[in-house]
Every structure is written in structure tokens, then in C-alpha cells.
C-alpha positions in Angstrom: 2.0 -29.3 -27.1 5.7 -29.7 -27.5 8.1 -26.3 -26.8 10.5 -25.5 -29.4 13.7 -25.6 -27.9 17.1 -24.1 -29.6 18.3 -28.2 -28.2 16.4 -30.2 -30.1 14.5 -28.7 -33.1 16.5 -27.1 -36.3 14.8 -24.3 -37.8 14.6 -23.3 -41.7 14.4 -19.2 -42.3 13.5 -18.7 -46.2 14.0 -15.1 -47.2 17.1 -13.5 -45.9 15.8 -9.9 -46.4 15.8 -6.6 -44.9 13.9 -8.0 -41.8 15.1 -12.0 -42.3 18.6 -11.2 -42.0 18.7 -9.5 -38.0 16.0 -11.8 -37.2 17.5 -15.1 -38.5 21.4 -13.7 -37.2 19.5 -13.0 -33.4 18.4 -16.7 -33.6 21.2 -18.0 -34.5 23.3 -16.3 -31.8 20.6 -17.3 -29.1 21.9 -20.9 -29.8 19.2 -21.9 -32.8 20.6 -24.2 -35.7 19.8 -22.7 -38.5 19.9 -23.2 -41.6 19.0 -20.5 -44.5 17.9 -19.6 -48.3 17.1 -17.1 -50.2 17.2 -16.9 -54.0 20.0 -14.8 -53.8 22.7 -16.9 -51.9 25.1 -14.6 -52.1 22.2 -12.8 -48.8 21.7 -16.3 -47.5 25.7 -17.0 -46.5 26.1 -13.6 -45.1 24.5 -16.1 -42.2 27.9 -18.5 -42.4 30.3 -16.3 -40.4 27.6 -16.0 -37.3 27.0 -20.0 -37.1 24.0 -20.7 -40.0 24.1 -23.0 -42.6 22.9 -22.6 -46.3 20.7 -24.6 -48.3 20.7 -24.8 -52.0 17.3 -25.1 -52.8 13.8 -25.1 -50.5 13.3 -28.3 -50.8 16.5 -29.0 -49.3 16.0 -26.8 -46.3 12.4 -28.2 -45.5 13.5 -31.8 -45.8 16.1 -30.8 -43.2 14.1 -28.6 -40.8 11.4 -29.3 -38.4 10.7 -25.7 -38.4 10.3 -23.5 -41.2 9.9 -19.8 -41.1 9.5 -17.1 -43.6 9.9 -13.4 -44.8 9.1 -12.8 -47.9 8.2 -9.2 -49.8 5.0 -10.8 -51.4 1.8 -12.9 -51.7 3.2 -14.4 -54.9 6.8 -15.3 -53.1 5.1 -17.2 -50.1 2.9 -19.0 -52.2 5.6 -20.1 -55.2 7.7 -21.1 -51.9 5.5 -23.1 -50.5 3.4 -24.2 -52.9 4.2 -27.2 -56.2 7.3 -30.0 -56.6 9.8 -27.9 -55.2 7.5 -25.7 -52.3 8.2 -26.3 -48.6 5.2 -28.8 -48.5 6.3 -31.3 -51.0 9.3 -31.8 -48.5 8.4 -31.1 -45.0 8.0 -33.4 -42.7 4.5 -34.5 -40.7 4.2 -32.9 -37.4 6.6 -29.9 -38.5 5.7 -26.2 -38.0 5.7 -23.3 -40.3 6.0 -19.3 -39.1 5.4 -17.0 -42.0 6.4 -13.6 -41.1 5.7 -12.3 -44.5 3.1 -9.0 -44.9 0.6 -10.6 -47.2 -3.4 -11.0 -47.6 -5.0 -12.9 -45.0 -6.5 -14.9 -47.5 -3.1 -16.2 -48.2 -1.9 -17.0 -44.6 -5.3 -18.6 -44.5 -4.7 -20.5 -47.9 -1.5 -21.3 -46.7 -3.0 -22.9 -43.4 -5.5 -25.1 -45.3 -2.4 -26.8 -47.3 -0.4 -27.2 -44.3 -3.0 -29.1 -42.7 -3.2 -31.3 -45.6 0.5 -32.6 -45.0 0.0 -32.5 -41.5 1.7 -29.2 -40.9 0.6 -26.8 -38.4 0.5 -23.1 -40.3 1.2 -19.6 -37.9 0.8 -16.4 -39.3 3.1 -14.1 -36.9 4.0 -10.6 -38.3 6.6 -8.2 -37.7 6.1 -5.2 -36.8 9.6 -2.6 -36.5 12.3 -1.8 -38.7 15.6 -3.1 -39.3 17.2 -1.2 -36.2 14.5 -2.9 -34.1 15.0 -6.5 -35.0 18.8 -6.3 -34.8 17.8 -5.5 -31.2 15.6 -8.1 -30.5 12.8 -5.3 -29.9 10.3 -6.2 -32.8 6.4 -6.1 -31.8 4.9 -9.5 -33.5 1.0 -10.6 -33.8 -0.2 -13.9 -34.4 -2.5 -15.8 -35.9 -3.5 -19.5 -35.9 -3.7 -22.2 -33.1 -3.4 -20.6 -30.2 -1.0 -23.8 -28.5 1.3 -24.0 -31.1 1.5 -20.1 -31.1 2.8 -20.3 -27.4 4.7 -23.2 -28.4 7.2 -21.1 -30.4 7.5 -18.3 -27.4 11.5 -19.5 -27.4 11.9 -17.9 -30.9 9.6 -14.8 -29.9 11.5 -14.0 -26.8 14.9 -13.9 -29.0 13.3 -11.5 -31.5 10.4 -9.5 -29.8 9.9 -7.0 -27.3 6.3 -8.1 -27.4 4.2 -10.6 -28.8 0.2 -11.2 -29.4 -2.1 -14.0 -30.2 -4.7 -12.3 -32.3 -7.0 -15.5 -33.0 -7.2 -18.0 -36.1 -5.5 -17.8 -39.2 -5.1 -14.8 -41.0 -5.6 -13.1 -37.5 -2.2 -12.1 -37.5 -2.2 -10.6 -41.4 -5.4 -8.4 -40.3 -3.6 -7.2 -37.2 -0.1 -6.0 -39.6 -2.5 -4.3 -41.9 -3.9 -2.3 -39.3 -1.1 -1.5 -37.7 0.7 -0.5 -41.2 -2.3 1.6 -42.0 -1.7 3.9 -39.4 2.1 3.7 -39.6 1.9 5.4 -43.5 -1.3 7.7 -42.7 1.0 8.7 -39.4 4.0 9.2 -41.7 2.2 11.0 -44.3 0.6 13.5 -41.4 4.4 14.1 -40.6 5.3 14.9 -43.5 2.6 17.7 -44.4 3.1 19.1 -40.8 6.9 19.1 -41.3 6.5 20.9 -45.0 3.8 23.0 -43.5 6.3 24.5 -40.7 9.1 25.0 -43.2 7.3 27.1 -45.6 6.0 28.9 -42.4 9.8 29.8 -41.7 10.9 27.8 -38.9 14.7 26.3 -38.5 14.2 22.8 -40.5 16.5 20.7 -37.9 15.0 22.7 -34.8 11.4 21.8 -36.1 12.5 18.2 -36.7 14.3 17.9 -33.1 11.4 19.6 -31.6 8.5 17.7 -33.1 10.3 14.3 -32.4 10.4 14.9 -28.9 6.8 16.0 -28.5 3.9 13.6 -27.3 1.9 13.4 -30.5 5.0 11.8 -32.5 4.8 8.1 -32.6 8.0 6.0 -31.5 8.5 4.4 -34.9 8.1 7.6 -36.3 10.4 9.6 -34.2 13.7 8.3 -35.3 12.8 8.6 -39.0 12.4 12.8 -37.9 16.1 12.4 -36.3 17.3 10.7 -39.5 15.7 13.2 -42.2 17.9 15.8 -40.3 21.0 14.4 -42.0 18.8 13.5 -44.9 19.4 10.0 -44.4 16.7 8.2 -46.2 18.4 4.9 -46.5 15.9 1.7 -46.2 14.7 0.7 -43.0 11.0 -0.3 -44.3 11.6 0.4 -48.0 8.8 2.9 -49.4 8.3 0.2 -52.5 7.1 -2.2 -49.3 4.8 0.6 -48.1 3.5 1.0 -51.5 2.5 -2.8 -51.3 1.2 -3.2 -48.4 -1.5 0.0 -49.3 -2.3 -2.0 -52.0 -3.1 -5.0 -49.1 -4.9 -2.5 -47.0 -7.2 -1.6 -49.9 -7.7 -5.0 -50.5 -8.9 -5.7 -47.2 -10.7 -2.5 -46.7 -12.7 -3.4 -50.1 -13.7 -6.6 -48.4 -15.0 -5.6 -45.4 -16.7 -2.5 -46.6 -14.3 -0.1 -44.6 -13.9 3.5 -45.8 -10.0 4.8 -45.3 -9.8 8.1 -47.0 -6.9 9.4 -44.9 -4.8 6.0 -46.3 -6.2 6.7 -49.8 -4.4 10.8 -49.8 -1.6 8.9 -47.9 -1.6 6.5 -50.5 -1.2 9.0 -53.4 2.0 10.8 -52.2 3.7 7.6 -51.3 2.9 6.3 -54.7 4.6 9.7 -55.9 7.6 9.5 -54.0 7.8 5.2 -55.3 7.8 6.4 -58.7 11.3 8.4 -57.8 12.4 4.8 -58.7 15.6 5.4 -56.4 15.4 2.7 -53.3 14.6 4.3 -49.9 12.8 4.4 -46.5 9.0 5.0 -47.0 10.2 8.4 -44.2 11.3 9.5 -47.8 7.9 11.2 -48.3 8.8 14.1 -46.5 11.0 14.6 -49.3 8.0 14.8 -51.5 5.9 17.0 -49.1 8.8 19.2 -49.3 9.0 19.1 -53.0 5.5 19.7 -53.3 5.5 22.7 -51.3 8.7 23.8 -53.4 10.8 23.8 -50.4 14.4 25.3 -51.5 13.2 27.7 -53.8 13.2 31.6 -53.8 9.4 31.4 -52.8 9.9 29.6 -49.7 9.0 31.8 -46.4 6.0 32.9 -44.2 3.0 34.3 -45.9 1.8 36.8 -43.3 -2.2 36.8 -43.3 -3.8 40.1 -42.6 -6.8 40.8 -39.7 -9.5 40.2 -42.2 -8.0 38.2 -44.8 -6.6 34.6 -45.8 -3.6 33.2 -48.0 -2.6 29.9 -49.1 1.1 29.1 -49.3 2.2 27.7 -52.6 
């Protein structure tokens, strides 16, 4: 099966997000032509100034591209984009390929495949997972699903944005694998979160318990910088906590299907939910804010309850 090469094929990146932006800039700068949308083109031509081009419309992107990917916040947006008169279907051309990068349903990327094939359009669902820091640097972690030769195919555009990347199996392989990996990223984040709360109200030095506990073994990478950040209470979005929120809902979803139990992400869940409904935009890290809230961190009741030889205390 043909390699995609930054010489002879043009890609199309829809959805010029949070994550679309550093990953469509990296390719552009690795010597990709590129041309972008996004419903807001205001997001799209902050791609100009680096070397991408803007499309007005989808249909004028796919009519132009032989390669179309995708990041998109929803199961709705990836299906409106590529679906009716106007959808990336209606316009691409036979023989071209499409990357969705979006975290949705498998049922979708599967959906998705199934209508691809019908115009002769080979479908890949290849996930991201990393944060905005992480795909700036090329350092993303990316799982795929679909035909296994076309997915090695596209290795040129994985080695520009990826530390590492993994053929999972069919479609929908790749959606299953993000919603795994994102269940443990918000039941990890959550665990944080009581454990950073816990040590507070137990009277230790907030920054020194941050420091310390990013630097110990049982901290995740991803997790470790969001501990470094909440130290100068710099919650700004990375992974927004609205995108955490929906993607629970996915993993619920999936969970339901398949007749998996997940009470940790169903406690995780709740909190995140609590910290959404804040209604202020920030990194789903922000629930240690809540833990901390919770615990009513800050006020004149905050400090160690000592616990006697023979008796117990809970800490409000």
C-alpha cells in the first residue's frame, strides 16, 4: 500500500482545536501541505503565518485533499462533518484516506468506516492521547484502529506528532483503547485529588506535598505536571474538564455495553461533574480545587485532627 509522503499527498485537518492546532502546525512545519477548517476561521488561519492554507467550507477542503484528518470535541461534530451534501464524503475523492482523531463512541468510528467504504475511502480511527504541551512537542501517544496497512501507511504523519504509536485492530479499535486509557487518566486524577485534600487538612506545607508527591513513583507522568501547575494555581486548559466530563459519559456508554462494572469512574465521575458545573473553562486537574473545597480547605477549621490510642475521628 502506498506511503504518505509530505511530496506528494496534501492533507486536510478539520477542527483546529485545542489538540488540532499543535498537531496540524507540527505537520505543517515537517514539510506537509496543509490546508485547514474549522467553523471558526478566525482558529483555522492562525495556521497562515506557519505555511497552511484555509478552506472555506468542508467540502472545499475534501475536494482538495487526498488526506483528511480530524479533531473534533464530539460524536455529533464528526458525524455532521462527514456525513450529508456538504460532509467530507460527498466531496472526497476515491482511493483517499481519512484519520479521525476525535474521542468518540466506537460505534461511530465504526459507522464512520462503513460510509467510507461506500465511496471508496479507507476510514482510521487513531486517537490522541497527551495534552496540549505534549503535541506541541511532537510527544503524543496515539492508538489505532482499522486496516492494519493503511495504518502503517500514514507512519510519516505519526512520527511528526507521536512519541509512540499502536495498531490496536479493526475499527473502533482505536476509540476502545482512548476510552480505556481516559478512564484511568480521570479515576487517577480524581485519586490525586482526594490524597492531595487529605494531606492538607492533615497539616502539611501545600506546595511541599505537591512537589513531593509529583516526584514520587506512584504519580503518573501525565499527572505529574498538573501537581507542579496547581502550585501556582494554574488551572488553565490543557484537556478541558468539560472534555473529561464527555468522555465519562463515552466510558459509561461503553461500560454499559459490555457489561463492565467501573465504580471508581462512577465517584470520579461525580466530583468532575461538580467541578464542570463551576461553568468557568479549565483543566479537568481543576478537581483538586473541588476536593479542596469539599474538605473546606482555607477555612478556620482546616488542620490535623489528632486521633487518640483507642479512638477514631473523621476530618470535616
Amino acid at each position: 500500500m502506498k506511503s504518505i509522503r509530505q511530496e506528494n499527498d496534501r492533507l486536510g485537518f478539520v477542527g483546529i482545536g485545542y489538540m488540532g492546532r499543535p498537531i496540524a502546525r507540527r505537520l505543517i512545519e515537517y514539510g506537509f501541505k496543509l490546508t485547514a477548517y474549522d467553523r471558526d476561521h478566525n482558529k483555522a488561519e492562525q495556521l497562515i503565518r506557519y505555511g497552511g492554507t484555509v478552506a472555506q467550507s468542508i467540502s472545499e477542503l475534501s475536494s482538495s485533499c487526498n488526506v483528511v484528518l480530524s479533531c473534533l470535541p464530539s460524536d455529533e461534530a464528526v458525524l455532521d462533518t462527514y456525513s450529508g451534501s456538504d460532509g467530507v464524503f460527498a466531496h472526497v475523492h476515491p482511493g483517499s484516506v481519512v484519520i479521525d482523531m476525535s474521542t468518540v463512541y466506537p460505534e461511530t468510528s465504526q459507522e464512520l468506516s462503513k460510509r467510507g467504504s461506500q465511496r471508496g475511502v479507507e476510514v482510521l480511527d487513531v486517537t490522541i492521547s497527551g495534552s496540549t504541551p505534549t503535541a506541541e512537542n511532537g510527544l503524543l501517544t496515539l492508538f489505532g484502529g482499522g486496516n492494519k496497512e493503511r495504518f502503517e501507511s500514514a507512519e510519516s504523519i505519526f512520527r511528526v506528532i507521536a512519541k509512540n504509536y499502536f495498531y490496536l485492530g479493526p475499527s473502533g479499535s482505536g476509540a476502545i483503547m482512548k476510552l480505556v486509557v481516559n478512564a484511568l487518566l480521570g479515576i487517577g486524577m480524581q485519586a490525586i485529588a482526594e490524597a492531595v485534600a487529605l494531606g492538607e487538612k492533615a497539616g502539611l506545607d501545600r506546595n511541599r506535598l505537591l512537589d513531593v508527591l509529583s516526584q514520587t513513583a506512584v504519580v503518573a507522568p501525565a499527572h505529574a505536571g498538573k501537581l507542579q501547575r496547581a502550585k501556582k494555581s494554574d488551572y488553565s486548559p490543557q484537556f478541558p474538564i468539560r472534555l473529561m466530563n464527555k468522555d465519562f459519559g463515552l466510558i459509561f456508554n461503553l461500560a454499559a455495553a459490555v457489561g463492565a462494572r467501573m465504580p471508581a469512574a462512577g465517584a470520579a465521575y461525580e466530583i468532575n461533574a461538580r467541578q464542570t458545573d463551576e461553568g468557568e473553562e479549565q483543566d479537568f486537574s481543576a478537581v483538586i480545587l473541588q476536593m479542596e473545597k469539599l474538605a473546606h480547605l482555607g477555612s478556620k477549621n482546616v488542620g490535623l485532627t489528632r486521633v487518640g490510642a483507642d479512638s477514631a475521628s473523621k476530618v470535616i
